[in-house]
Structure formats: C-alpha cells, structure tokens
C-alpha positions as CSV (number, residue, x, y, z in Angstrom):
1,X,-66.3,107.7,-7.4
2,X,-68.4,106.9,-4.3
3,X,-69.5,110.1,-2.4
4,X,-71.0,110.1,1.0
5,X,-74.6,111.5,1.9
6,X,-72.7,115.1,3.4
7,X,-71.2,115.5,-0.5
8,X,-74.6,114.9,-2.6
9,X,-75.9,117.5,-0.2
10,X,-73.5,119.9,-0.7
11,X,-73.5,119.5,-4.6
12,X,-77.5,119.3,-4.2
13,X,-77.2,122.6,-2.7
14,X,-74.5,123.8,-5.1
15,X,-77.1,123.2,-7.9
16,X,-80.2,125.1,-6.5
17,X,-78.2,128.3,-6.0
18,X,-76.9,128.5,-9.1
19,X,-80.1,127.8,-10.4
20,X,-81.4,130.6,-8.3
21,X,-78.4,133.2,-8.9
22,X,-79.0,132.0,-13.0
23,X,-83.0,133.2,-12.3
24,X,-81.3,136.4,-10.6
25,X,-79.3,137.1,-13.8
26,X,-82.5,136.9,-16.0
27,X,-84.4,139.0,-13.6
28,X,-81.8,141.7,-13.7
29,X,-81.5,141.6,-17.8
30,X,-85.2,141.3,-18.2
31,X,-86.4,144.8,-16.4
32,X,-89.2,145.4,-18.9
33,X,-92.5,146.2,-16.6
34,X,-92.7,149.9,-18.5
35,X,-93.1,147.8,-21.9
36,X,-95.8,145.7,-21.0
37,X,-97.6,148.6,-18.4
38,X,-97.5,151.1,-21.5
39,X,-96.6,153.7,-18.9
40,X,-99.3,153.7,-16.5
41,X,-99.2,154.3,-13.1
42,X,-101.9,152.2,-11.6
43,X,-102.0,150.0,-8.6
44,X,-101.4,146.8,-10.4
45,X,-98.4,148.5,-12.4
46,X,-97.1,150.3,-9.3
47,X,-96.7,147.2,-7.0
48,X,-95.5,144.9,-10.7
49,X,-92.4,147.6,-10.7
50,X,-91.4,148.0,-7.3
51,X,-91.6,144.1,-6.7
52,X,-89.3,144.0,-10.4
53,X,-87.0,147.5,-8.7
54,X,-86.6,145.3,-5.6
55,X,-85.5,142.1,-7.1
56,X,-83.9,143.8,-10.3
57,X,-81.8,145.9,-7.8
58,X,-81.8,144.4,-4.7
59,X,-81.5,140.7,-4.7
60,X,-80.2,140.7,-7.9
61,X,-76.9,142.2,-7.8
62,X,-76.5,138.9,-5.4
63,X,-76.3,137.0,-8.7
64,X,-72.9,137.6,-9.9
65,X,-70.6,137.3,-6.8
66,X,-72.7,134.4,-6.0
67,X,-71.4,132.6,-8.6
68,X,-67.9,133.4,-7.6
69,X,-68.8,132.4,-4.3
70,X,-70.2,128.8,-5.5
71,X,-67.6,128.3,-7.9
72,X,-64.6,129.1,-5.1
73,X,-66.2,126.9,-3.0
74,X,-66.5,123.9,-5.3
75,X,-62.9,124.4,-6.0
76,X,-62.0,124.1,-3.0
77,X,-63.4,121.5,-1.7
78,X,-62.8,119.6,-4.3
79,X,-59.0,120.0,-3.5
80,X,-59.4,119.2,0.3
C-alpha cells in the first residue's frame, strides 16, 4: 500500500508518543531515588526527587490513557 506524505506523518507521530508514553510507564515503575540517595536530604537528592515526584506523578499518569488515546486514534483512522 502507497501512503501519502500526511499518513507517514501521522504514523511518524504515532511512534514517538508511544515511545514517549512507553518512557512514561518506566518512569512511573522505576521511582527509586530513596535507594540510590540512601536517605539523605541534600541539595542534589532534594532537586533528583522532586524532578522524579513531578514526572513519576505528574506527567506520568499521562502514560496510560495515552495509549488509549493513540491506539483509538489509529483505529480509527484506519477505518475512514
């Protein structure tokens, strides 16, 4: 099948956020700065967990209805 220059985009785009909601997945499953910090509370440790709280909690609950998101959208546009 031929596609057009508007469908490799979209399936170009498809590809980098799953690949980004797949990094978001890890991130969220991975929340391990107390492990290698051995519970201290210093500057570098301090700024390591907030920047892990705010992509752990923030962005990453993203991850999951992102896929949904993608996937429903594949699907239907590969119907139209």
């Amino acid at each position: 099948m031929v596609t057009g220059s508007g469908e490799k985009r979209f399936h170009d785009q498809i590809s980098w956020l799953m690949f980004l909601f797949s990094i978001f997945v890890i991130w969220v499953h991975s929340y391990n700065v107390d492990l290698f910090s051995g519970g201290a509370q210093d500057g570098v440790w301090s700024l390591a967990d907030r920047i892990e709280n705010f992509v752990s909690v923030g962005l990453g609950q993203i991850a999951v209805p992102g896929f949904f998101l993608q996937i429903g959208r594949a699907s239907c546009r590969e119907r139209v």
